[in-house]
N, C-alpha and C positions, 0 to 999 in steps of 0.2 A: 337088218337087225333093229329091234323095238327099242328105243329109249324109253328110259326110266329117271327122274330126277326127283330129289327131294331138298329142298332147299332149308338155310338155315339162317334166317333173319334176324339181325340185330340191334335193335332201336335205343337209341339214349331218349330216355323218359325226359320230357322235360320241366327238369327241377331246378330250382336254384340253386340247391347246394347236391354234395354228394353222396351216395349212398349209406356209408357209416359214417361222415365225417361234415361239419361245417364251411370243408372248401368251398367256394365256386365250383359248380359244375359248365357255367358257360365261360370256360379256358381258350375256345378257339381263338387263336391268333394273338394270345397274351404273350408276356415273352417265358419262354422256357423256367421250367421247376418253379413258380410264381403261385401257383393255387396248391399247394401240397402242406401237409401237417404230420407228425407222427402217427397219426394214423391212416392215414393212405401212403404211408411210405413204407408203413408194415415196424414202428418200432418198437424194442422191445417193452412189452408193458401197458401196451394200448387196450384199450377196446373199442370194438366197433360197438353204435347205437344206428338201430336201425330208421331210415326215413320213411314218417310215416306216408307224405305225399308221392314218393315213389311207388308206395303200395297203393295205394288210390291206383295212380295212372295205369299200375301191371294189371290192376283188377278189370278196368275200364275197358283196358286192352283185350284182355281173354274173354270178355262178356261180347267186348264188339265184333268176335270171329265167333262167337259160338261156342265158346269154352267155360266149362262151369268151375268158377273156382274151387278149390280146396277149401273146407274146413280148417284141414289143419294143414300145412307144407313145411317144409324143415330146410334147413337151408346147411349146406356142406362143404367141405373146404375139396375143392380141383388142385388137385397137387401135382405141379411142374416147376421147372426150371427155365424162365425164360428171363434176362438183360431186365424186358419190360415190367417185370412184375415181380416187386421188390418183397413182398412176404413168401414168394417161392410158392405161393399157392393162391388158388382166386373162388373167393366167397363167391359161392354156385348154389343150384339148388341139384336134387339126382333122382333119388329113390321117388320123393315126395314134393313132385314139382307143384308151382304155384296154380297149375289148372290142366284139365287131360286135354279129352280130346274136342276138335270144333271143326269149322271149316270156312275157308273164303270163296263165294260164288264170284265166276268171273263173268265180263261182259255177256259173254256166249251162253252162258249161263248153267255153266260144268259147274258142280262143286270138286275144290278139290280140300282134302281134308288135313285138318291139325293135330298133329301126335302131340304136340303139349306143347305150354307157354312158360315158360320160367322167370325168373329176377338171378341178377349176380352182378358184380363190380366188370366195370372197363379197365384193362390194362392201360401201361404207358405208354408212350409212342419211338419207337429207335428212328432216328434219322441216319439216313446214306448220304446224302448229299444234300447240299444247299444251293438253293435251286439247280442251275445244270453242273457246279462243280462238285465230282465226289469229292469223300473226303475219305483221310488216309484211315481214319477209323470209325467206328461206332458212337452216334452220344444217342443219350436215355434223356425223354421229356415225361417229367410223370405230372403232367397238370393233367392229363387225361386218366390217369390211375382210379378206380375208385368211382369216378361216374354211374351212379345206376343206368343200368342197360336191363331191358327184356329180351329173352332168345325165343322168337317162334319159330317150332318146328312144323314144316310140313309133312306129310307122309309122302312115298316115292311115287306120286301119283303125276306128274305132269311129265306128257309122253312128247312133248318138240319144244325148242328153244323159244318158240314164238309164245307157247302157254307159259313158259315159265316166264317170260317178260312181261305177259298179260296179270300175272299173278303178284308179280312184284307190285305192277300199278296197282293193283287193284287195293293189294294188303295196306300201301302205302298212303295211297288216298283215306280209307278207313280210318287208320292211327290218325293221319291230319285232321278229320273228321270230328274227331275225338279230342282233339286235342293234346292227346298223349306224345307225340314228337315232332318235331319242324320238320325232319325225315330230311335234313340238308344232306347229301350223300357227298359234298364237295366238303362238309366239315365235318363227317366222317360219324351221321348221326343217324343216320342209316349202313347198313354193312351185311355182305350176304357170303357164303359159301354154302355152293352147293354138291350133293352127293348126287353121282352119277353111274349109270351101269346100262349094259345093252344085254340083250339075250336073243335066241332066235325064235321069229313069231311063232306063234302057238306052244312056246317054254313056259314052263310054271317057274316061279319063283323070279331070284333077282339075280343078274349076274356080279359078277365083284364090286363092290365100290371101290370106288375113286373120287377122293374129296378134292377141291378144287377153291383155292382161295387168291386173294388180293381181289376180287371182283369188286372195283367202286365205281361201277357205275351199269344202267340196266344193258345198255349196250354191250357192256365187258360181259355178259353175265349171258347175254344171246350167242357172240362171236364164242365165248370161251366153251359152251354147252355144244355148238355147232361143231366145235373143233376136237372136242373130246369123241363125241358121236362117231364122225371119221376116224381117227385116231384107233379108236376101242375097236370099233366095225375093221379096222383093216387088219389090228393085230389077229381077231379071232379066224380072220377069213385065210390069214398067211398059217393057221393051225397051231398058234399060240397063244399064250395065256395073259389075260388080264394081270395087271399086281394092284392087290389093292396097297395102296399109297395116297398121300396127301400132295399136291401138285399146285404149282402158280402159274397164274394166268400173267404173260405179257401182252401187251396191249399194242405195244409196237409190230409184234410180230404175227399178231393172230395167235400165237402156238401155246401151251401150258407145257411146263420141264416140271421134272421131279424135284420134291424137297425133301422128303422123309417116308418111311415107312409108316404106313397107315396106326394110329394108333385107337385102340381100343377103351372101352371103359376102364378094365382091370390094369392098364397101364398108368391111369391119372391117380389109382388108390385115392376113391373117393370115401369120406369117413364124416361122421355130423360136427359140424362146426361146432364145436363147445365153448363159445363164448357169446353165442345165441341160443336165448328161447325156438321152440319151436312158434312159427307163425300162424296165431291163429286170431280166424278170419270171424267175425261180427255178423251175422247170417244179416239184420235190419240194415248195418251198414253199407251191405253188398248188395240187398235188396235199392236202397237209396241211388248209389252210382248206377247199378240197372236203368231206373226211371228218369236218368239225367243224361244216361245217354242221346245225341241228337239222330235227326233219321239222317240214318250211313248213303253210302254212293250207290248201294243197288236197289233198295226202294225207293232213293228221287230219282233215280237214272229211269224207272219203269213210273213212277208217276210225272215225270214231264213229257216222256212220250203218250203217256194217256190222257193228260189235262193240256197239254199244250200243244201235242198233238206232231211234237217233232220226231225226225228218224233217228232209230237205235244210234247211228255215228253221234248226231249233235246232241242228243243225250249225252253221250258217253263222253261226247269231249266239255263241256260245260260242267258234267257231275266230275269229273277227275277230277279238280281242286276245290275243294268248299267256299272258297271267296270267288273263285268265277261264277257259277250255282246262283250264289248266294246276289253279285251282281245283274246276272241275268234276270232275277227275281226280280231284282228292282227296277231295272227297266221297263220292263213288262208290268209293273205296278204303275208305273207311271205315263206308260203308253198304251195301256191296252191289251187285253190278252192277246184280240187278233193281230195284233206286232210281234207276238212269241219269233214264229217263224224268220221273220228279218229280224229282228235282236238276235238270235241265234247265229244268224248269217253275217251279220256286222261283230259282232264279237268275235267267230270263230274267223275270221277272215281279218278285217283291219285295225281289231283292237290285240289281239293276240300276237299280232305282226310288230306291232309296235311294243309289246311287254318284253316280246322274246328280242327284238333288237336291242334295245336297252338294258337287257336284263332286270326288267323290275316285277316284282310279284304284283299281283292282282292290285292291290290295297294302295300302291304305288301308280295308278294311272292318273294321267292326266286328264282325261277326258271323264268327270266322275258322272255313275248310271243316270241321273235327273238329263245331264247334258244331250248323252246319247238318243232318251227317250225325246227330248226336243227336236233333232238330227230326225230320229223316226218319221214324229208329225209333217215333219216339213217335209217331207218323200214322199209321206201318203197323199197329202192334199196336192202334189202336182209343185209345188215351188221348187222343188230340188231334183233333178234326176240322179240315176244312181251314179251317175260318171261322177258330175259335180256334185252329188253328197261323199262322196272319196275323198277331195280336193279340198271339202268344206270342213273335215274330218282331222283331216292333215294340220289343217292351220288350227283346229280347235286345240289339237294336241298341243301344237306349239304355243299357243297363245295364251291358251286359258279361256277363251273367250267363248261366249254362246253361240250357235249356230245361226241366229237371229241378227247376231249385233255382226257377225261377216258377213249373213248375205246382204244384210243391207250398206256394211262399208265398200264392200269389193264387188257387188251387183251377179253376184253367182246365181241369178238366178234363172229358171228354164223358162223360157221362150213358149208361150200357148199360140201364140197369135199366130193363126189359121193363113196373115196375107206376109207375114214374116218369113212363115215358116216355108210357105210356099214358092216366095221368091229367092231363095235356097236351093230346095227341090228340083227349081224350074233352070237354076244354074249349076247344079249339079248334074243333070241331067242332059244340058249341051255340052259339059265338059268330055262327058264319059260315054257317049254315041254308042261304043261297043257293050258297053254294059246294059244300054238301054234294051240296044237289039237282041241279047242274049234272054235278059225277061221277058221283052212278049214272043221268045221263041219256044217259051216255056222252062227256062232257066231258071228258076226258083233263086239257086243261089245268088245270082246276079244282081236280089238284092242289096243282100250287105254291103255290096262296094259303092252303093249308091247312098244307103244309111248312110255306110262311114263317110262318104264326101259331105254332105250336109254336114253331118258331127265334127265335122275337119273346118268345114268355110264358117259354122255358128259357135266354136269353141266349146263345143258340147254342152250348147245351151239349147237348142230344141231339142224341145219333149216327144224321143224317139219313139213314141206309140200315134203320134199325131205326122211325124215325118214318113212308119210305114205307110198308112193310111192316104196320104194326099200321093206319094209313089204309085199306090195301086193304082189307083181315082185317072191318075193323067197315063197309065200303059194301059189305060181299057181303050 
């Protein structure tokens, strides 16, 4: 059975305040009902005022997937009943969303395409339990009420769990790009549900949908699409019928259960907000944020592999966050273009090791790009091998310190000397008789164990291009 998915992205703009009202909008982690006003609490008498820098960022957003804004968009009241959302209805846009259609290219270089981008307020947040204790009831946090949010929709175009996680990155990276949201998906500023349906190959059309939500995080969002795929594929194969329904993803268990019956546009009786203008858009304005946008993740990802001359992977892993990119850049300003390649290799490798152990963003490292690019030079002219430019790494991290002021406190550095290095060699090579015999038997591999004893008895200070070398020279 073919999968089918179209996802539905949720980004808190980030603003300082919120969408009609002068709350905070950065609430995470305040304590409970603390950023709220009669107007995000929905009371009687209010009116909302629209935020103009939320319009900026929505605009910034639909422009950086490809989406042309509206002229005019209307914005209109989602009428439900939910605990969280204390006016019983949530300022959305419908008919006349904020921009049509666009699309985000992925690594591989599929486009897949955008049914529209909208604006509308964030609901509040119900808590279950505090941390692992449930509790016997419900409480309502409405500091999250009211937030402007943008909803990009994708069209049902991504056919496996892996494209819809490549697409998440990708959309994600962009907005960051932009600047239009931190996309912290642990603070709930990213948020996705996706629409899901199978059919049998060569079917026209779509089979039922099945909305699928609590997904916070890209992994939930893989495991839940994979689990649904089975799920759909086994009911139709056992000669039953999809339901379209709305569905939670547990995380614990791999599995999504039923919450409700799928609901419909004509079930939310959506109507125009009447206490809003219609939104309309400044065409010079729109023109302006256009030429301010920065260049996005798929044309630096395709000009660093063409100017720098690295593989589509170290592209793709460097462009996915704009402060890595942007670090990289500056190493390589300061070492060299021909260093692209090893900056690429020491970032993706033992600076990235060290952000994701500590959890710190890019901007948060210890070891800042001027440092790194010094690390470089000392590799290329021979002072440092790459064992011990590892090791020298390690302590720069720690330390703060230049590459320059350790190797000369702690003497890390690589061993040239031809009578050094050879009487190493010369006792490595009595140590290891069987290894010697196996190389001039024609045992190639036989070397590395003789590398690695040298690299063992010199603390990985001879310069492992000078230790093959004198190897060869004494098995001729």
């Amino acid at each position: 059975m073919r999968l089918a998915v179209g996802l539905e992205v949720h980004v808190h703009l980030g603003t300082a305040s919120k969408l009609f009202c002068p709350c905070p909008a950065d609430s995470f982690g305040r304590e409970p009902n603390t950023c709220v006003c009669p107007v995000c609490t929905g009371q009687p008498g209010v009116l909302p005022v629209l935020n103009r820098r939320a319009v900026e960022l929505a605009v910034r957003a639909a422009l950086a997937v490809g989406a042309e804004p509206r002229r005019v968009s209307v914005f209109a009241r989602k009428n439900y009943f939910y605990p969280d959302m204390p006016k019983n209805y949530q300022i959305s846009q419908y008919e006349e969303p904020l921009a049509g259609r666009g699309s985000v290219r992925l690594p591989d270089g599929r486009e897949i395409g955008v049914r529209r981008v909208h604006i509308e307020e964030d609901a509040g947040k119900l808590l279950h339990a505090i941390g692992s204790e449930e509790l016997p009831c419900s409480l309502v946090d409405f500091n999250r009420a009211g937030i402007p949010l943008i909803e990009i929709v994708s069209e049902p175009e991504l056919a496996s769990p892996e494209e819809a996680f490549a697409y998440l990155g990708e959309l994600k990276a962009v907005l960051q790009y932009c600047g239009v949201s931190r996309c912290d998906m642990e603070k709930g500023e990213l948020r996705c549900d996706a629409n899901v349906s199978v059919r049998p190959e060569g079917a026209e059309g779509l089979g039922a949908k099945v909305e699928v939500k609590n997904l916070n995080s890209f992994r939930a969002v893989k495991d839940a699409l994979a689990y649904e795929h089975r799920r759909q594929t086994e009911v139709l194969a056992r000669g039953g019928r999809v339901e379209p329904e709305t569905r939670l993803f547990d995380a614990d268990s791999g599995r999504t259960e039923p919450m409700r019956t799928k609901e419909e546009a004509h079930d939310y009786r959506y109507f125009p907000e009447p206490d809003l203008p219609p939104l309309v858009l400044d065409p010079a304005w729109v023109e302006a944020i256009r030429k301010g946008l920065p260049e996005l993740p798929a044309p630096r990802r395709a000009r660093f592999i063409r100017e720098y001359g690295l593989s589509p992977y170290d592209a793709g892993v460097l462009t996915a966050d704009r402060d890595l990119a942007g670090y990289f850049e500056s190493v390589v300003a300061a070492a060299g273009r021909s260093s692209a390649k090893a900056a690429a290799n020491w970032i993706g490798s033992e600076l990235l090791s060290k952000l994701r152990e500590e959890r710190l963003p890019v901007e948060g490292s210890r070891v800042p790009a001027a440092r790194l690019a010094e690390l470089l030079d000392l590799l290329e002219d021979g002072t440092l091998s790459g064992k011990l430019g590892k090791e020298v790494f390690a302590r720069m991290w720690e330390s703060g310190a230049s590459p320059a002021e350790i190797v000369a406190a702690s003497g890390l550095r690589q061993v040239t000397d031809e009578s050094e290095v050879g009487r190493w060699v010369d006792e490595a090579m009595a140590e290891n008789p069987a290894a010697v015999a196996d190389l001039r038997g024609g045992k190639g591999k036989a070397a590395g164990a003789l590398v690695g004893a040298v690299m063992k008895k010199s603390a990985g200070k001879a310069n492992p291009a000078l230790v093959q070398r004198l190897i060869k020279e004494r098995i001729r």
